[in-house]
Backbone as numpy.savetxt, mean C-alpha at the origin, in Angstrom:
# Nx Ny Nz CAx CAy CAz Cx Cy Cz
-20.71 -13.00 -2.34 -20.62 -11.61 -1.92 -19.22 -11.08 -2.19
-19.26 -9.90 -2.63 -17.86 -9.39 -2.78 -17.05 -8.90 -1.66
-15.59 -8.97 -1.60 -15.24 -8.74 -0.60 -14.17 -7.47 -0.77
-13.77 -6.90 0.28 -12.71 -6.24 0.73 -11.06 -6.91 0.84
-10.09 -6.77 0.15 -9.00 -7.15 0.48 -7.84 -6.27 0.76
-7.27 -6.77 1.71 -5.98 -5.68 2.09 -4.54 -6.33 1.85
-3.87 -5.48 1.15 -2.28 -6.34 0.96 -1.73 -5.49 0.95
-1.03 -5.61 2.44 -0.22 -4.87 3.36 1.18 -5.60 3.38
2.30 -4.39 3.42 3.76 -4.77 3.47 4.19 -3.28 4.19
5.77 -3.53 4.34 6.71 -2.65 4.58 7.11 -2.03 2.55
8.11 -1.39 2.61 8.41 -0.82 1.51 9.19 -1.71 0.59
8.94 -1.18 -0.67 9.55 -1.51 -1.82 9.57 -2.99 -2.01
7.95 -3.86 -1.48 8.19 -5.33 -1.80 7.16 -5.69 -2.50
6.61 -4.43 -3.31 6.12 -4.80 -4.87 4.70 -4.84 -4.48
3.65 -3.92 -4.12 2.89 -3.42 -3.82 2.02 -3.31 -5.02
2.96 -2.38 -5.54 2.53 -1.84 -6.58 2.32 -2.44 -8.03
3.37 -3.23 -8.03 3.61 -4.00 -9.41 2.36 -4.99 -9.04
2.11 -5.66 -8.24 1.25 -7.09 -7.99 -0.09 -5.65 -7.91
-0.25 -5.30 -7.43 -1.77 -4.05 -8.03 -1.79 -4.11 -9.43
-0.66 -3.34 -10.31 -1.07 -3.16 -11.87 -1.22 -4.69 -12.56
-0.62 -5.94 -12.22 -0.43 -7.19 -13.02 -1.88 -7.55 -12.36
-3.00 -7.45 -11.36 -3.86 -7.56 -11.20 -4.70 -6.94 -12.14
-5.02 -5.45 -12.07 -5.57 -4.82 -13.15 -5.69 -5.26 -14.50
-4.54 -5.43 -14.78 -3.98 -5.69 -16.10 -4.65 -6.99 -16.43
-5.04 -7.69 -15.29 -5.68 -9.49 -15.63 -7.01 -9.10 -15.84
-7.85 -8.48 -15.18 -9.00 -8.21 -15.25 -9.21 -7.14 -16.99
-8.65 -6.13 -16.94 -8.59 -5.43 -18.76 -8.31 -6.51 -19.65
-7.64 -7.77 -19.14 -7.22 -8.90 -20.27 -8.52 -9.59 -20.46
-8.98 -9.46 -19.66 -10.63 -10.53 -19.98 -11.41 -9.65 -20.16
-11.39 -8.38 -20.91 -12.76 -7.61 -21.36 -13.52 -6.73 -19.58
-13.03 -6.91 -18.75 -13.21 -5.83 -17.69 -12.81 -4.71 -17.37
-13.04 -3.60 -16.62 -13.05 -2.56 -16.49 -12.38 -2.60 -14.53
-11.89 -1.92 -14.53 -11.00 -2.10 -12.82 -11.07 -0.50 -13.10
-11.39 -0.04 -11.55 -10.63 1.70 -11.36 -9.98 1.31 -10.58
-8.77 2.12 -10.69 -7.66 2.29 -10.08 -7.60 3.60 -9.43
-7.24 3.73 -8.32 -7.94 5.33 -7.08 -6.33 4.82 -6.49
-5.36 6.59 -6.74 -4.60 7.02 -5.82 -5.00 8.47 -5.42
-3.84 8.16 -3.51 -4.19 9.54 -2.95 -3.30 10.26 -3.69
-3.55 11.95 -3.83 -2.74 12.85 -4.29 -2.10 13.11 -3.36
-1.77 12.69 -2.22 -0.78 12.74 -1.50 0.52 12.26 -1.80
0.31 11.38 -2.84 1.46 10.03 -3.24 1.81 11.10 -4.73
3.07 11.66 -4.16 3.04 13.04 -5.31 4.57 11.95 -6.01
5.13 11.32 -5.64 6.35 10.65 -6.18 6.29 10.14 -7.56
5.31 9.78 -7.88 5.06 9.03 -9.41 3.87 9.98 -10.22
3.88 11.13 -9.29 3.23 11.68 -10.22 1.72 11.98 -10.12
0.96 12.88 -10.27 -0.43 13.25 -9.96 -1.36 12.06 -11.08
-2.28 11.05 -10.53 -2.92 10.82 -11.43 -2.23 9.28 -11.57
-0.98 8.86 -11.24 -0.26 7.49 -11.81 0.16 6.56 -10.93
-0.08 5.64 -11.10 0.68 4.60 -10.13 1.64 4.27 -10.91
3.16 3.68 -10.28 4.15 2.97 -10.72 4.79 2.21 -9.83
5.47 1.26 -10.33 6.18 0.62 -9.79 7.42 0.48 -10.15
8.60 0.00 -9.25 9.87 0.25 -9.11 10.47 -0.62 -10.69
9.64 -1.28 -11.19 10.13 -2.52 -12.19 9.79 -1.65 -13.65
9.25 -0.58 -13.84 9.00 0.19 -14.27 7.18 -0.01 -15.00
6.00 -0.84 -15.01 5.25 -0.95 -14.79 4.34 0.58 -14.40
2.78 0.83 -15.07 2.45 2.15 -14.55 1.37 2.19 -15.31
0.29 2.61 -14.54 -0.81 3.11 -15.13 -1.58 4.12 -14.70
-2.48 4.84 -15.53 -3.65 6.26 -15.08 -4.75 5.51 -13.82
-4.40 6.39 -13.35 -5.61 6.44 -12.42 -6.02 7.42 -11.69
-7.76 6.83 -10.46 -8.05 8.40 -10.54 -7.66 8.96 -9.13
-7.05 10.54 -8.79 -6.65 10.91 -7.49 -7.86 11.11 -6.86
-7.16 11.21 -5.50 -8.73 11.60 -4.70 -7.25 12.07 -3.29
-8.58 12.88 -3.07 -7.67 13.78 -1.52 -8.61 13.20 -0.59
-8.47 13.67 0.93 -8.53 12.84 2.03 -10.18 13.35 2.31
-10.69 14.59 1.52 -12.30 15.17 1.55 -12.89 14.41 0.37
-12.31 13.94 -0.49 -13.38 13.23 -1.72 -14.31 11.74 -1.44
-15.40 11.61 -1.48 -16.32 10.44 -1.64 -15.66 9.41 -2.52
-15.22 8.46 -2.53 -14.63 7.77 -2.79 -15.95 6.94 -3.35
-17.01 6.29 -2.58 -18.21 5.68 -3.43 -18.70 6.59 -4.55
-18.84 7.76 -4.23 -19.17 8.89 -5.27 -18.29 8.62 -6.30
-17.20 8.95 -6.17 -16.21 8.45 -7.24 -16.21 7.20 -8.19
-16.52 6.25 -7.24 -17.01 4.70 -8.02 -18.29 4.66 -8.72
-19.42 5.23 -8.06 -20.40 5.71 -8.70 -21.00 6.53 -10.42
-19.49 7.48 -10.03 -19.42 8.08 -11.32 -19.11 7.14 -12.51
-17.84 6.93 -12.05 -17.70 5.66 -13.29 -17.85 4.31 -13.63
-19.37 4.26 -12.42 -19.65 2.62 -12.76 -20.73 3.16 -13.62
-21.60 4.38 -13.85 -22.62 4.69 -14.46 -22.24 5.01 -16.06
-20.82 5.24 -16.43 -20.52 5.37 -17.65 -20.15 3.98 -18.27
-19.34 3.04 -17.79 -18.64 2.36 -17.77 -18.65 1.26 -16.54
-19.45 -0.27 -16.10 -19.44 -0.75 -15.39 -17.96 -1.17 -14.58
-17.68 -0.64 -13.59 -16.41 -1.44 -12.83 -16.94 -2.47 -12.42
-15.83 -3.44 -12.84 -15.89 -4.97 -12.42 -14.78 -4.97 -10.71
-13.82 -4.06 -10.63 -13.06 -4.20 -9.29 -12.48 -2.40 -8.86
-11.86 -2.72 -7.76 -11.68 -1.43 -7.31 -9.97 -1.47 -6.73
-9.25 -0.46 -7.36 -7.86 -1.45 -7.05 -7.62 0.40 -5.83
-6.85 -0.05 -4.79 -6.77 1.28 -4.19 -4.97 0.94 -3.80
-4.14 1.95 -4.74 -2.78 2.06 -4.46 -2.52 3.31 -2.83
-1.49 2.88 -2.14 -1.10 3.40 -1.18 -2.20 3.47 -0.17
-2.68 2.78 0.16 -4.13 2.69 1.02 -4.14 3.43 2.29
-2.84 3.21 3.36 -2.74 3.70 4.15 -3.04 5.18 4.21
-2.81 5.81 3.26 -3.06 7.27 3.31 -4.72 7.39 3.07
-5.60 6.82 3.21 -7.25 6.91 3.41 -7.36 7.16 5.06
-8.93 7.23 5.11 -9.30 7.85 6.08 -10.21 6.89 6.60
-10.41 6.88 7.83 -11.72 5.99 8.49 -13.09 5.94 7.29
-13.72 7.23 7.13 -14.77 7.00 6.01 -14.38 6.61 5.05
-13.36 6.60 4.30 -13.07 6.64 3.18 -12.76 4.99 2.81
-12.48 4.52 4.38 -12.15 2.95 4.42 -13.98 2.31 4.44
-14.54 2.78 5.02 -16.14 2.70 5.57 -16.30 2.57 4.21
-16.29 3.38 2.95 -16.70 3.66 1.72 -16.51 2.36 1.06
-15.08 2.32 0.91 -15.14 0.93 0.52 -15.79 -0.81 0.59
-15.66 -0.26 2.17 -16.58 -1.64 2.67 -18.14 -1.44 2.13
-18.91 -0.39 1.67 -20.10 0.17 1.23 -20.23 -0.77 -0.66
-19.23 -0.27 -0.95 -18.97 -0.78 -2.66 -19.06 -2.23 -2.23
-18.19 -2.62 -1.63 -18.36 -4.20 -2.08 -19.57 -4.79 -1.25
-19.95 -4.13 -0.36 -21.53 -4.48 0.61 -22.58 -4.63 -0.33
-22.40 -3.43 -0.81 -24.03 -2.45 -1.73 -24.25 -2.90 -2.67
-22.33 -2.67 -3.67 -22.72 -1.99 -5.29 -21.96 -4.09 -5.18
-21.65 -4.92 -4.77 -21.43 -6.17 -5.18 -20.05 -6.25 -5.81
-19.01 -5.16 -5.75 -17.50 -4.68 -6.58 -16.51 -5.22 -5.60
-15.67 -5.94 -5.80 -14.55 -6.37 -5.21 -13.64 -4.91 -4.72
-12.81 -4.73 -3.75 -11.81 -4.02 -3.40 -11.07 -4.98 -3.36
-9.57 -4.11 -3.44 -7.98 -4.65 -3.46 -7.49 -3.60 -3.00
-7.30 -3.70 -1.78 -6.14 -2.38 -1.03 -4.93 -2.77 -1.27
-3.62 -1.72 -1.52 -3.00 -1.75 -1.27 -1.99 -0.93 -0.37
-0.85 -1.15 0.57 -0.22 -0.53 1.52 0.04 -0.65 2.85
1.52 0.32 3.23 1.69 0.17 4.46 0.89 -0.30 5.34
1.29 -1.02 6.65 0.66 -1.38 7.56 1.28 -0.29 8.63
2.33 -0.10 9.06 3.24 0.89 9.90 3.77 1.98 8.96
3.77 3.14 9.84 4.69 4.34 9.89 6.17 3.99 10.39
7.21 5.02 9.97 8.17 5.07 10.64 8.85 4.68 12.33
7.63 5.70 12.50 7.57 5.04 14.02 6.74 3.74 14.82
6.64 2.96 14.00 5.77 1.67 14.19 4.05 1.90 14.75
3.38 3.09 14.52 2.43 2.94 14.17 1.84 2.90 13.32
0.42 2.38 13.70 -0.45 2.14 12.06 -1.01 3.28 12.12
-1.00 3.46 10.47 -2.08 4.46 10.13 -3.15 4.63 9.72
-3.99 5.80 9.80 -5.64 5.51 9.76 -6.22 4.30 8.92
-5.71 4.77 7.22 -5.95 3.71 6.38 -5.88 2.49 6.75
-4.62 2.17 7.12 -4.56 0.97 7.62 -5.41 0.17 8.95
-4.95 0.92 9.74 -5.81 0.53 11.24 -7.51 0.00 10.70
-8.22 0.93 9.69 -9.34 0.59 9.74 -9.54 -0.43 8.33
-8.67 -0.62 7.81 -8.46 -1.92 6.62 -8.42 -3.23 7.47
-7.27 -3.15 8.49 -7.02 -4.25 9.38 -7.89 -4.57 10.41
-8.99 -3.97 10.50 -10.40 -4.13 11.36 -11.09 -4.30 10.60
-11.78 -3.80 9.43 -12.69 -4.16 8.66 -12.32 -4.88 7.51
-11.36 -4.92 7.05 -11.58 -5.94 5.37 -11.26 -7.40 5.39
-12.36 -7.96 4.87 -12.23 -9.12 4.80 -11.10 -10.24 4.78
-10.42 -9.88 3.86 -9.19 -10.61 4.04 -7.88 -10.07 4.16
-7.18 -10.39 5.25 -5.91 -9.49 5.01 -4.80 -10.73 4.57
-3.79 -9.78 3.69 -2.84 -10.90 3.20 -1.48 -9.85 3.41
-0.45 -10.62 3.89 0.85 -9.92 3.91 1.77 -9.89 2.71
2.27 -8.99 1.82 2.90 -8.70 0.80 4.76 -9.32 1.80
5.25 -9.95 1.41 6.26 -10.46 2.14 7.70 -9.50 1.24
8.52 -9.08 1.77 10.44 -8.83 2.12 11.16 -8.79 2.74
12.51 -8.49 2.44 13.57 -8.75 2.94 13.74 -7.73 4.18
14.61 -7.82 5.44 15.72 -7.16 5.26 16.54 -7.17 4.94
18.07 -6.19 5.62 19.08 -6.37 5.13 19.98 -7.77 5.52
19.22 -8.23 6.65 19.91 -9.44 7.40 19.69 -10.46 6.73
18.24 -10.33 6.02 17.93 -11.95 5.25 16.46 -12.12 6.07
16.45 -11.64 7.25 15.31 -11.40 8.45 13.83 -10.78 7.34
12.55 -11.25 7.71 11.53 -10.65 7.07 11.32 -9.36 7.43
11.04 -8.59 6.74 10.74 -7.23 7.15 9.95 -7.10 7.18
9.53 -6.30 8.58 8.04 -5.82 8.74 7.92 -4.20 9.39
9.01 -3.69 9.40 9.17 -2.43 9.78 9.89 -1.19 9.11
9.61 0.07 8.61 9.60 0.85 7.86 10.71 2.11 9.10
12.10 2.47 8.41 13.26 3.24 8.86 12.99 4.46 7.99
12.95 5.52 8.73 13.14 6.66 7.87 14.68 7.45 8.69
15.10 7.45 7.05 16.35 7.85 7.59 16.92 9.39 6.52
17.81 10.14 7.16 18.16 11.32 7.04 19.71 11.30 5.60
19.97 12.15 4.97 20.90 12.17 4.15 21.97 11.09 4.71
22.58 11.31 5.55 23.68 10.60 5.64 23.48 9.16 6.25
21.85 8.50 6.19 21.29 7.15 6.39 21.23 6.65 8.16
21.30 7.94 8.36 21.09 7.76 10.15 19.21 8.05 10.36
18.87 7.10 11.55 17.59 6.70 11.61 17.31 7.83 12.18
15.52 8.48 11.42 14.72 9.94 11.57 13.51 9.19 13.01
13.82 9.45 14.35 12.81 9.24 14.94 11.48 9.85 15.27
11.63 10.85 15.17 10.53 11.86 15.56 9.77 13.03 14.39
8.52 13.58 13.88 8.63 14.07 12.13 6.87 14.11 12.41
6.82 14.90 11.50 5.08 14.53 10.61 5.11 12.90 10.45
4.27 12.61 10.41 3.72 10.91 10.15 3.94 10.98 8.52
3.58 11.91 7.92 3.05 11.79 5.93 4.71 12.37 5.79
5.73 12.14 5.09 6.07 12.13 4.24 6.68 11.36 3.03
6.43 12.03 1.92 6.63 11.39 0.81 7.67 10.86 0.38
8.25 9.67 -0.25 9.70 9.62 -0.19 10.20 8.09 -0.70
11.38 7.73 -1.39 11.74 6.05 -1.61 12.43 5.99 -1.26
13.84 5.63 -1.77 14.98 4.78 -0.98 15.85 5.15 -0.68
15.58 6.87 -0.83 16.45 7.93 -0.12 16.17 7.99 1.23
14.97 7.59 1.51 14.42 8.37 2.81 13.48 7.47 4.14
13.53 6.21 3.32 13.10 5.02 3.98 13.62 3.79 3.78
13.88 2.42 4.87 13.97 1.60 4.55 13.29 0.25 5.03
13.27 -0.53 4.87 12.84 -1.99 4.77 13.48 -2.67 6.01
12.85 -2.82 6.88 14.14 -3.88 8.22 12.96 -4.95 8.60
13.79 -5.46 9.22 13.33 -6.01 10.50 12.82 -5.59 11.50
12.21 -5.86 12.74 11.76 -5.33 13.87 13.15 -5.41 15.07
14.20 -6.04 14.76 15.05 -6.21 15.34 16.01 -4.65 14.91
15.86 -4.60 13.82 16.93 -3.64 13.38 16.29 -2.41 13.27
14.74 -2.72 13.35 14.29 -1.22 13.50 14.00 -0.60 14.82
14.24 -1.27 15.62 14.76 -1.03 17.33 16.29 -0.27 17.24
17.19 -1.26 17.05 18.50 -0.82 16.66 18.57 0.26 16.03
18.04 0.57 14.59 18.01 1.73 14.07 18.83 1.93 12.83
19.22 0.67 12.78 20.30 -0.01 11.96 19.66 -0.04 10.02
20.10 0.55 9.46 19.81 0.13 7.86 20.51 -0.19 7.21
21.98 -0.53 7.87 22.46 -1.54 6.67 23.40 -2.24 7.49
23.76 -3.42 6.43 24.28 -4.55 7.21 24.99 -4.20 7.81
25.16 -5.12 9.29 26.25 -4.98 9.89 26.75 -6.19 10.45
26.24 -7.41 10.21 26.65 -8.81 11.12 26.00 -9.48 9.37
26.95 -11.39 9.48 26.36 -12.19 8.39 25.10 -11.86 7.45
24.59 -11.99 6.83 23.54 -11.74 6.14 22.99 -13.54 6.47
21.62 -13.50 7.14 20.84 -15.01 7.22 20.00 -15.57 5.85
20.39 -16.78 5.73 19.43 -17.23 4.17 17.78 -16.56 4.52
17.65 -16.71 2.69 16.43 -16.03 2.89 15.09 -16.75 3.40
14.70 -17.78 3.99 14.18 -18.68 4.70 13.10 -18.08 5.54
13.84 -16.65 5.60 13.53 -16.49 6.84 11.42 -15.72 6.97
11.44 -15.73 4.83 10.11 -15.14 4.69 9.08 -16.06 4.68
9.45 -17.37 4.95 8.05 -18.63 5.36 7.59 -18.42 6.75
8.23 -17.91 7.51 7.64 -17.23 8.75 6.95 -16.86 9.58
5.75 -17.11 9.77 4.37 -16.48 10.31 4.84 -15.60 10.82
């Protein structure tokens, strides 16, 4: 049976790149993968995923009202999809997560989520919350902080790199406007070093 997978991280620990080198394995053996971003994810562009390593491919948008099985539907009838790769996941919706679990139930198509698990303010978001209840397997995308500490918590911070507590939940943004910590330092509020830096050890971790 096909399953649902979720690979969830904090920022900038390659999300994206391990999505396209997936894709890219499946087009290497004569398969077909759709690749579905939200148009919310306006940073790389309407229509594209990329990654920070410079890595990037077409794919198709969908807003937070589009059928997402409908969507798979369309182009499994031209063109069989063999997988379903979903960049920035968190920004989906309860149905839209439901949908997915439908494709790999129904139509027998693997999913691969990708994305946040937390907001700024350490909650989860829809996408997520209902990935991390329903999909089959969840796997943690592992990074740093600045300490050497694993990061599992997402800093949004203001021009002059002082921590943004309070905001809309959605905005768009990289390494101007968010960062990568710890849960220690995202209490603190802290984004850049300020005590030893700890070996990096610290990402075998449960």
């Amino acid at each position: 049976m096909a399953k649902v997978y979720f690979y969830y991280s904090s920022m900038n620990a390659g999300k994206s790149t391990t999505l396209l080198q997936a894709a890219w394995n499946y087009r290497e053996r004569g398969m077909q993968p759709l690749l579905l971003t939200p148009r919310l994810n306006t940073r790389d562009g309407l229509g594209k995923i990329a990654s920070r390593i410079g890595l990037e491919a077409n794919a198709h948008s969908f807003s937070e009202n589009d059928s997402l099985i409908e969507i798979f539907r369309g182009q499994h009838r031209s063109t069989p999809i063999a997988c379903v790769f979903v960049d920035e996941a968190q920004f989906l919706t309860r149905r839209q997560v439901s949908e997915l679990c439908r494709i790999a139930d129904d139509e027998s198509v693997p999913v691969l989520a990708y994305g946040l698990r937390t907001d700024f303010q350490g909650a989860l978001f829809e996408g997520s919350q209902y990935l991390l209840a329903w999909a089959d397997v969840l796997s943690e995308i592992k990074t740093v902080c600045h300490c050497g500490r694993k990061a599992t918590m997402v800093l949004r911070i203001d021009a002059s790199g002082r921590p943004v507590r309070a905001g809309e939940q959605i905005q768009i943004g990289g390494n101007e406007s968010y960062v990568s910590v710890c849960r220690r330092h995202f209490h603190q509020g802290l984004a850049e070093r300020s005590e030893p830096q700890l070996p990096f050890n610290d990402l075998d971790d449960d």
